[in-house]
C-alpha positions as CSV (number, residue, x, y, z in Angstrom):
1,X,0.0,0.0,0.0
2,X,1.7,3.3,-1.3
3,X,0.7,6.5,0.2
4,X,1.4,10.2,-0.5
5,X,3.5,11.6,2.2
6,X,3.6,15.4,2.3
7,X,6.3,15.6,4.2
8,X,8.8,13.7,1.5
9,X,6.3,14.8,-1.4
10,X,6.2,11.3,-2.7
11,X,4.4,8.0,-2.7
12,X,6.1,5.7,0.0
13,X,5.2,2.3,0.8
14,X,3.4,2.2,4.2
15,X,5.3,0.6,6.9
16,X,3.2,0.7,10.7
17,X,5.4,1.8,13.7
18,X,4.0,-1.5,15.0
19,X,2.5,-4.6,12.5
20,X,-0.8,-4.7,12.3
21,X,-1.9,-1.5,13.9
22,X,-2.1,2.5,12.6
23,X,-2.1,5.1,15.1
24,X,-4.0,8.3,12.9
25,X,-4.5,11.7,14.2
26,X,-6.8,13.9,12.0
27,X,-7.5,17.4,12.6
28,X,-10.9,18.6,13.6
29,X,-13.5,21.3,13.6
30,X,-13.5,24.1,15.7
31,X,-16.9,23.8,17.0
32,X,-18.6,27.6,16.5
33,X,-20.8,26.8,14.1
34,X,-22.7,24.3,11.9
35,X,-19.7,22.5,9.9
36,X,-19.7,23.6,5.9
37,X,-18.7,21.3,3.0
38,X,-15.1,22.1,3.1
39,X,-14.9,20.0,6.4
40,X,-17.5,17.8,5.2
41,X,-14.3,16.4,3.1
42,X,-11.7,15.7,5.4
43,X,-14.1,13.8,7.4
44,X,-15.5,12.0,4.6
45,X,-12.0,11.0,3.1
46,X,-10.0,10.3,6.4
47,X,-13.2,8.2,7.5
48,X,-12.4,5.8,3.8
49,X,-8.5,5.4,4.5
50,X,-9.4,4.0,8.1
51,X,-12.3,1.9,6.4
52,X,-9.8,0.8,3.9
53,X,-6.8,-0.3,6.4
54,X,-9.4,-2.1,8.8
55,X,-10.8,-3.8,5.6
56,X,-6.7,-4.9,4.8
57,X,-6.5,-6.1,8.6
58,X,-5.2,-3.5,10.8
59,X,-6.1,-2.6,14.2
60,X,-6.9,1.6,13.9
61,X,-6.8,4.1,16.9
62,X,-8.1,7.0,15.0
63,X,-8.3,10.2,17.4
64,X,-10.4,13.5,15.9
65,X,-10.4,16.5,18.0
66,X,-13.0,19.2,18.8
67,X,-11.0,22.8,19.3
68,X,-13.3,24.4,21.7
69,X,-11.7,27.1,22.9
70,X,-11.0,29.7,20.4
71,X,-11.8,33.3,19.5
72,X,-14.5,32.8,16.8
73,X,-16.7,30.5,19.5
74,X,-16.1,33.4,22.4
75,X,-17.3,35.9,19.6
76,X,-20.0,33.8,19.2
77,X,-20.9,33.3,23.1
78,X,-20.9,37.3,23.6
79,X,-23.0,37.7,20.5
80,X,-25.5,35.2,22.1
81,X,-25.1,35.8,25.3
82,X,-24.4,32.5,26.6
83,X,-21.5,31.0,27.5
84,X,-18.3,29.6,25.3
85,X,-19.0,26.0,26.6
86,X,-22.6,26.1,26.1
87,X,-21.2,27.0,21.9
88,X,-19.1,24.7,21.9
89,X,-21.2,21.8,23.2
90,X,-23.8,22.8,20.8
91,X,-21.8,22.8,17.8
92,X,-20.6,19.4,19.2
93,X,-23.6,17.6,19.1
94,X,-24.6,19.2,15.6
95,X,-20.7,18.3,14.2
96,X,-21.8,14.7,15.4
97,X,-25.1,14.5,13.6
98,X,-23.5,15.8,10.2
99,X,-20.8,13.1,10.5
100,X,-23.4,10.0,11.3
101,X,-24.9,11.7,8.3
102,X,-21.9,11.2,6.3
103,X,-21.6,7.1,7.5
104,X,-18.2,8.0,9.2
105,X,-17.4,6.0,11.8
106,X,-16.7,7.2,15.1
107,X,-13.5,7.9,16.1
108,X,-11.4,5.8,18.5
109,X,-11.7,8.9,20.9
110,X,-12.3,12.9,20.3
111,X,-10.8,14.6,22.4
112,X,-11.6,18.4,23.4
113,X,-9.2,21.1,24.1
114,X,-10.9,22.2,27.4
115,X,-10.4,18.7,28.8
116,X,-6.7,18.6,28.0
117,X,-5.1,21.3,29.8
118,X,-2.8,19.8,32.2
119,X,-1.3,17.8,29.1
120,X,-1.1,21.0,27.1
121,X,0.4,23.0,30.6
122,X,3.0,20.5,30.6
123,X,4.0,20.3,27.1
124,X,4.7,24.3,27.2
125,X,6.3,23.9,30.4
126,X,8.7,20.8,28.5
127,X,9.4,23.3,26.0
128,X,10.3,26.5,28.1
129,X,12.7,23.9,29.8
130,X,14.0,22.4,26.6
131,X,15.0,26.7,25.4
132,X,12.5,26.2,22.4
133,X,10.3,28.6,24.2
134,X,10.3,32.0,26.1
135,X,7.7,33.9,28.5
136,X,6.8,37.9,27.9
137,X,4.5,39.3,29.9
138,X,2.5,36.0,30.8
139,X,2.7,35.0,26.6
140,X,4.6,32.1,26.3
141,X,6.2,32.1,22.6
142,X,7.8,28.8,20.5
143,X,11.1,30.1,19.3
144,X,11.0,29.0,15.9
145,X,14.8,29.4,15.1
146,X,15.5,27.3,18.6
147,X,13.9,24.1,15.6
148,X,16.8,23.8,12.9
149,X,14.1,21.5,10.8
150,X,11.6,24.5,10.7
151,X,9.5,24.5,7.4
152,X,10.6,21.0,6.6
153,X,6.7,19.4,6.0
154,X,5.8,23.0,4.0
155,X,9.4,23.3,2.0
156,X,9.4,26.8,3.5
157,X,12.6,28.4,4.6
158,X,12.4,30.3,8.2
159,X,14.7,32.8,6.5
160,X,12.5,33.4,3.7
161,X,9.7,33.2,6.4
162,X,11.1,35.6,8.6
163,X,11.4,38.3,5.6
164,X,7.9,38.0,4.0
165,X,6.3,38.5,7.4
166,X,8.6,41.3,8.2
167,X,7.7,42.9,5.2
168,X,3.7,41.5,5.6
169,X,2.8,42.4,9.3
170,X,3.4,45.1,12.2
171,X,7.1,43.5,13.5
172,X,5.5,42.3,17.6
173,X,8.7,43.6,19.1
174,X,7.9,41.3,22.1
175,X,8.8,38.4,19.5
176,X,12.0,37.1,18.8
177,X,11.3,36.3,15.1
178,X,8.3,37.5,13.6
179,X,7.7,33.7,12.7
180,X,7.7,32.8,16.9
181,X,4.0,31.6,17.2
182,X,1.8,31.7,20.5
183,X,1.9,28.6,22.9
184,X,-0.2,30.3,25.6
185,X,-1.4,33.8,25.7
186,X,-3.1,36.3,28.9
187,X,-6.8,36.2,29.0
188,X,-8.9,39.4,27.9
189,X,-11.6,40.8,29.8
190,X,-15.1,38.5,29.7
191,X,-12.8,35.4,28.3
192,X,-12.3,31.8,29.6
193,X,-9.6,31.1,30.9
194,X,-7.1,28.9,32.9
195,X,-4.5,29.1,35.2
196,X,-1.1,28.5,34.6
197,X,2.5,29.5,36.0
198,X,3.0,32.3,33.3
199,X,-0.4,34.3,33.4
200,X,-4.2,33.2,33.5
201,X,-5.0,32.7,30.0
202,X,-5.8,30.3,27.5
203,X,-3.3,27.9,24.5
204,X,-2.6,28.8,21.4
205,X,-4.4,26.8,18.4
206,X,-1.4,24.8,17.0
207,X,0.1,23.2,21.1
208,X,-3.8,21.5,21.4
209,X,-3.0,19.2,18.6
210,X,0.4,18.4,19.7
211,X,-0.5,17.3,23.1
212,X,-3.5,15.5,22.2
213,X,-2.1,13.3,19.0
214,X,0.6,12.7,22.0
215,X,-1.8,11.7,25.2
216,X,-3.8,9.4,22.6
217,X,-1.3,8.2,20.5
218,X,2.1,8.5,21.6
219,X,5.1,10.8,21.0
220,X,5.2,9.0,17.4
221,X,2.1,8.2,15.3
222,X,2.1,6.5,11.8
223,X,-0.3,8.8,10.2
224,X,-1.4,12.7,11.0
225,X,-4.0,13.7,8.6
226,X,-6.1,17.1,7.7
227,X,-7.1,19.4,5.0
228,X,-4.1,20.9,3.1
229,X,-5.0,24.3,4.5
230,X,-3.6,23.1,7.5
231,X,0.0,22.2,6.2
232,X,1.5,25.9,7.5
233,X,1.4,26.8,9.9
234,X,-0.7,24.4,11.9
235,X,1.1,21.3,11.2
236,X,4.3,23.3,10.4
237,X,4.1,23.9,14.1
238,X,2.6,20.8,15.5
239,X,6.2,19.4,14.4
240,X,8.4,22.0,15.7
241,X,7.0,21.9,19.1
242,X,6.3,17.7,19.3
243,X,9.2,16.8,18.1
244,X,11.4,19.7,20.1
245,X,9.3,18.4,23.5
246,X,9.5,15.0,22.7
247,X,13.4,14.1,20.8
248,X,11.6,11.7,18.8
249,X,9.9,12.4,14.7
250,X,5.9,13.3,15.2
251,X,4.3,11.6,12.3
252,X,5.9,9.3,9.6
253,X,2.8,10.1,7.3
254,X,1.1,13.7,6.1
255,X,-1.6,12.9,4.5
256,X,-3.2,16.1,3.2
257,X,-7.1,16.3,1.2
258,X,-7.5,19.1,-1.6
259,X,-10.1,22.3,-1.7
260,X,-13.9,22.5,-2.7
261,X,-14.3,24.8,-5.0
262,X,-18.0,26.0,-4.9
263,X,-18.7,26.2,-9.3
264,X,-15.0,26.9,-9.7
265,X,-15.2,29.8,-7.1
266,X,-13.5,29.6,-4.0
267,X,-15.7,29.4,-1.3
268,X,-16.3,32.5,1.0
269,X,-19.4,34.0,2.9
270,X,-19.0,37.4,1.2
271,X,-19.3,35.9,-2.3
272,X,-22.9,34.0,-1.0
273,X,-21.4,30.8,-2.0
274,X,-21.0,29.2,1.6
275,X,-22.8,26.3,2.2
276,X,-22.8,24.1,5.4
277,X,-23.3,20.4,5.0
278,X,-26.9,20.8,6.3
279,X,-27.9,23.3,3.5
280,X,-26.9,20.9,0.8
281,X,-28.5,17.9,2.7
282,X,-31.4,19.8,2.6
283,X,-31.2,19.4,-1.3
284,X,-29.4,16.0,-1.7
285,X,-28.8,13.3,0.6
286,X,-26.2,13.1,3.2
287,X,-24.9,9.8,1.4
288,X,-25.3,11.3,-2.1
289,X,-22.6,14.4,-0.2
290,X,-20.7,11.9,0.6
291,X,-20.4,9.8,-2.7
292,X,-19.4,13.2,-4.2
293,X,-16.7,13.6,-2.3
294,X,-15.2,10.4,-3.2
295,X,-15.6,10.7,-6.9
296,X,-12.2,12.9,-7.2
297,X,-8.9,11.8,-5.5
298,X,-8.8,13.6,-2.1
299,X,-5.3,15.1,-3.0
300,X,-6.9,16.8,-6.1
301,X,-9.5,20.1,-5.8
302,X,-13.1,19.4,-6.9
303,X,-15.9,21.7,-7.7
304,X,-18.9,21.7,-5.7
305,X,-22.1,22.3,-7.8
306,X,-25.8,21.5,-8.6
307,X,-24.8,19.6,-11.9
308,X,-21.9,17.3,-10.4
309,X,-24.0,16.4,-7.5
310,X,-27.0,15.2,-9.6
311,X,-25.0,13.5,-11.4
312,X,-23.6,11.4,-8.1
313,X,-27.1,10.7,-7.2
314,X,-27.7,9.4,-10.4
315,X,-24.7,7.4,-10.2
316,X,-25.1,6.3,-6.6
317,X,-29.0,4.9,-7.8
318,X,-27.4,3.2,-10.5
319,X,-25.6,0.9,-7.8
320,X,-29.3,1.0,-5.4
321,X,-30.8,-0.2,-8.6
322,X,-28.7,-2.8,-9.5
323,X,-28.4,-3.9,-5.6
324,X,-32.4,-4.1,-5.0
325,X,-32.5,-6.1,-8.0
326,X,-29.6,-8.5,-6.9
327,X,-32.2,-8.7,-3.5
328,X,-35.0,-9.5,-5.9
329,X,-33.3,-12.3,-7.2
330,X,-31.9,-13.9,-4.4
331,X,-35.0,-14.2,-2.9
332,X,-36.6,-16.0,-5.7
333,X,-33.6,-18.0,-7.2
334,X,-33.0,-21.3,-5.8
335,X,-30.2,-23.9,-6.5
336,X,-26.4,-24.4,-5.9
337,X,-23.6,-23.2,-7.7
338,X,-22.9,-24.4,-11.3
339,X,-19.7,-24.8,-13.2
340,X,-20.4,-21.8,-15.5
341,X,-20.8,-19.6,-12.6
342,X,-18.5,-20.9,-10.7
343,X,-15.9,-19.2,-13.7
344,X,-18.1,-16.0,-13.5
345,X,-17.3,-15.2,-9.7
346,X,-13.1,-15.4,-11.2
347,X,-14.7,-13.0,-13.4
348,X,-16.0,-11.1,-10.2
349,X,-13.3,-11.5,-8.4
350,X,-11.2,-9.8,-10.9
351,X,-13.1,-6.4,-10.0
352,X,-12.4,-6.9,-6.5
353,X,-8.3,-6.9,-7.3
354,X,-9.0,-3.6,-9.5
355,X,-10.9,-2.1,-6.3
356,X,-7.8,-3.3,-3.8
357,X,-5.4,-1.7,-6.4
358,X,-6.9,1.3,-6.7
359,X,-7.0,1.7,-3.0
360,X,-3.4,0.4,-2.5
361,X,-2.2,3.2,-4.6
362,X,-2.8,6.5,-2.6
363,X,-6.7,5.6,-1.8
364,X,-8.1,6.5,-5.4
365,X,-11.3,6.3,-4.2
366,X,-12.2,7.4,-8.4
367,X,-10.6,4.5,-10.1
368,X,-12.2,2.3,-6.9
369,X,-15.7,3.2,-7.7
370,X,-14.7,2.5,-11.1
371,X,-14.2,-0.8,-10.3
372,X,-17.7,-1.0,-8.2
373,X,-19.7,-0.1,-11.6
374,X,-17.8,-2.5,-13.4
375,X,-19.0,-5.0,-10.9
376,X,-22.4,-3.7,-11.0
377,X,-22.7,-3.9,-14.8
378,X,-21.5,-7.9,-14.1
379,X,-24.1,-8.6,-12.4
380,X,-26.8,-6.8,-14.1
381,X,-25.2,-8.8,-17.3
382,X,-24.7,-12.3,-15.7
383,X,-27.3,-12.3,-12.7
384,X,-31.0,-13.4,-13.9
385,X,-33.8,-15.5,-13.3
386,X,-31.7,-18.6,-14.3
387,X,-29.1,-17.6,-11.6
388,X,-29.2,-19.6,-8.8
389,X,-29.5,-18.3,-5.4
390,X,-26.0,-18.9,-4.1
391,X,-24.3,-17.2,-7.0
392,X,-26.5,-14.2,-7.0
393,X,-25.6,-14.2,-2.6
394,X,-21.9,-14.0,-3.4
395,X,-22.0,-11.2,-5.9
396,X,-24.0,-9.3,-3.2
397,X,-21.7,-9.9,-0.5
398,X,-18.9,-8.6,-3.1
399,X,-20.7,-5.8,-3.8
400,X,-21.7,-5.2,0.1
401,X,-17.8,-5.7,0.4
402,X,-16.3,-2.9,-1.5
403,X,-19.1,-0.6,-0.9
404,X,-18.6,-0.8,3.0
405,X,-14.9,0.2,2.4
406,X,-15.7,3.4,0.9
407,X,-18.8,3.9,3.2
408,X,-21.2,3.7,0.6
409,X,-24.8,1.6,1.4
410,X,-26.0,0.3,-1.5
411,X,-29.7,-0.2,0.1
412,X,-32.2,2.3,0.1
413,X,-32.0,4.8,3.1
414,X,-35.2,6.1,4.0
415,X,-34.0,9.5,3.3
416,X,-31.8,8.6,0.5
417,X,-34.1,10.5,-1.9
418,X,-37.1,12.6,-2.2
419,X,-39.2,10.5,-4.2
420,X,-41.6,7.8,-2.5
421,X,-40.7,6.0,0.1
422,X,-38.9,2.1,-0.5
423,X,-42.1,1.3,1.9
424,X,-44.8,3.5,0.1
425,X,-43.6,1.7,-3.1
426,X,-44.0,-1.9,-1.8
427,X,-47.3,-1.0,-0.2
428,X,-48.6,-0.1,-3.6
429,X,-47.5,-3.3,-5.4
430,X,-49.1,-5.2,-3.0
431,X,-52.3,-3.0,-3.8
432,X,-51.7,-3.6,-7.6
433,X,-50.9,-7.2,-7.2
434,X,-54.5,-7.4,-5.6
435,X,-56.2,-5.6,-7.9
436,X,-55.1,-7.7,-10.7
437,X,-56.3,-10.7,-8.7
438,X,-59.5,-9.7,-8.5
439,X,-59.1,-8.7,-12.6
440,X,-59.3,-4.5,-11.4
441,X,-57.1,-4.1,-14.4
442,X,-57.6,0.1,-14.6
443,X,-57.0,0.2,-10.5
444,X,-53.6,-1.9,-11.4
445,X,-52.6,0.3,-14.2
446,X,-53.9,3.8,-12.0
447,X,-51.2,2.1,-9.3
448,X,-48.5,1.9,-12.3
449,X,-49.2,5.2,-13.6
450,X,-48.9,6.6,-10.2
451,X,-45.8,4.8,-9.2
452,X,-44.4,5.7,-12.5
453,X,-45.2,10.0,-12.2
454,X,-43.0,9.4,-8.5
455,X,-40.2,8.0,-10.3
456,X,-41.1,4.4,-10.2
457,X,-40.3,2.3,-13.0
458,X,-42.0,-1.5,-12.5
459,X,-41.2,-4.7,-14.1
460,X,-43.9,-7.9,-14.3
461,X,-41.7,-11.1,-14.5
462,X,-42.7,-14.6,-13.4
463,X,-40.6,-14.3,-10.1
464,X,-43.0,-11.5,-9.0
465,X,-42.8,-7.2,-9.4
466,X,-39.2,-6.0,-9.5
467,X,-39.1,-2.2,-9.0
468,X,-36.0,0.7,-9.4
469,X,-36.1,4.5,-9.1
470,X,-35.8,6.1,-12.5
């Protein structure tokens, strides 16, 4: 299995600090309001990579945090009126929804800033001793030039740094180097805050992540993971103050997911082109958001927009189609394996080894869905009425296989779409089936019509009524 490593731009071959087990930090939301698309993809594609190494075996701790401290959810609790936990908890809860929404799996643990202090205390403290940080005026500051590998995981160099944000920002002559970053700063009026030896205050953004991929994890992880946003200075940082506090390398692993473009524009709430997850799940289902997101290779940008997500629903019912019909059939097939079909599941198998390669090279979730419609035409192709039973049940549990690994579920959700109901539908059938009985031949055909103007399509065939969405 080859992955990307940002840190050594190229594809290595992944290698566990320990066999069988990944240890994978990924960066999470800071919880001040409802979570928008551009986080929708981190959690979507982070969520596949774990699938995908449980699916080859291994044993994942997989730690997302919560930041919930930070100046955008106190802005938030003065605005309101209530306090910056009450924010924070509430944005929580709804961060938690969206990602259920999204099928991805809970994380081993999420840890939240507030709970960590202590930890973070005594990292700063670890660093102040180590001389890779210095106290002015109750602000502790990281000494970026005290790190000789500084900019390694960006290519950046400090000097080059230190010039463009001379020349960028007001020189804080409190600073060292105008690149020195906060590790814990005084508290303002109306502000949480915590004590500590150097002033009452609060940490700065980039020591949370440090301490908690280190309380969870260890002082070396296998995999740190986040959107590519997030490469400087955040993680710049997180590796200048782990590895100064700790003598030992952070992550072996970067893994880094590209920008959503929202119809080739960047994103931004003064353009009117912001959308949180919940808008667009207003408009297309959570699963259809998520099958999106997996269409493109997380490393490259996509664009966000009405066309390209009808077009993933569309695709994403082509595999419900095809799935309810493999259903159909294996409960009305019966009989054992023959020796013809016994050749087709080589056939069938042969998808699954384009799936596992696609996957093995860098998680290309694109050419892996590939290989899941190349299954699906197989079986629409090869399983029929004649099929028997057992042959139909294995190219379901194939298909149940590799969509589980990219958190896809090829049955109907009940609000996978905003036609009629996967209940509704049968209810009617059974009404038409009736009426036919009893030779009500303009009732049945009423219930056809009416199925088909909801986006119904039926079939008669001597196993019974198969049905598919349009």
């Amino acid at each position: 299995m080859k992955i990307y490593n940002t840190l050594t731009r190229k594809k290595e071959e992944f290698v566990p600090l320990e066999e069988g087990k990944v240890k994978m930090y990924v960066c999470g939301p800071t919880v001040y309001d409802l979570m928008h698309i551009g986080n929708a993809r981190p959690y979507v594609v982070f969520d596949t990579v774990r699938r995908y190494f449980e699916y080859k075996g291994y044993d994942v701790k997989y730690i997302q945090n919560f930041t919930d401290v930070d100046d955008k959810i106190i802005n938030k609790s003065i605005k309101e009126g209530i306090s910056a936990k009450e924010v924070a908890d509430r944005y929580v809860e709804e961060a938690k929804k969206d990602a259920e929404g999204l099928n991805v799996k809970p994380a081993t643990k999420n840890p939240r800033v507030t709970e960590e202090m202590p930890h973070i205390l005594e990292m700063i403290s670890t660093l102040i001793n180590n001389g890779n940080a210095y106290v002015v005026d109750g602000t502790v500051f990281y000494d970026t030039q005290s790190f000789k590998d500084y900019g390694k995981l960006s290519g950046k160099k400090i000097d080059e740094l230190i010039a463009g944000a001379s020349n960028r920002v007001e020189v804080d002559k409190s600073k060292k180097s105008p690149m020195d970053f906060v590790l814990w700063k005084p508290k303002k009026d109306g502000e949480p805050y915590w004590t500590s030896p150097w002033s009452e205050g609060r940490p700065g953004w980039h020591i949370e992540c440090s301490v908690m991929a280190k309380r969870y994890l260890g002082d070396t992880i296998d995999i740190h993971a986040g959107g590519e946003d997030l490469i400087f200075p955040h993680h710049e940082n997180e590796i200048a103050q782990s590895e100064a506090a700790n003598h030992k390398p952070f992550a072996n692993y970067w893994m880094h997911n590209g920008f959503i473009s929202i119809d080739k524009v960047k994103m931004s709430k003064s353009l009117g082109n912001f959308f949180t997850i919940r808008d667009i799940a207003e408009k297309y289902p959570y699963e259809v958001i998520r099958f999106f997101i997996l269409s493109g290779h997380y490393r490259s940008p996509i664009d966000f927009s009405k066309d390209l997500m009808t077009s993933a629903q569309s695709s994403l019912m082509r595999i419900k189609n095809a799935y309810k019909n493999l259903v159909f059939l294996k409960n009305n097939c019966k009989g054992t394996l023959s020796e013809n079909e016994k050749e087709l599941l080589k056939k069938a198998d042969e998808y699954k080894a384009d799936f596992e390669r696609a996957m093995d090279d860098d998680f290309n979730t694109a050419d892996a869905i590939s290989a899941i419609f190349e299954l699906v035409r197989f079986a629409n192709s090869n399983c029929t009425e004649e099929s028997s039973a057992e042959f139909v049940e294995a190219i379901i549990n194939e298909v149940d296989l590799l969509c589980d690994v990219l958190g896809i579920i090829p049955t109907e959700s009940k609000d996978s779409s905003d036609k009629i109901s996967e209940e509704e539908v049968l209810s009617l059938i059974e009404k038409r089936t009736q009426a036919k009985k009893e030779k009500n031949f303009a009732l049945a055909d009423s219930i056809r019509d009416e199925l088909l103007e909801k986006g119904v399509i039926l079939e008669d065939t001597r196993m019974g009524v198969r049905w598919s969405y349009k």
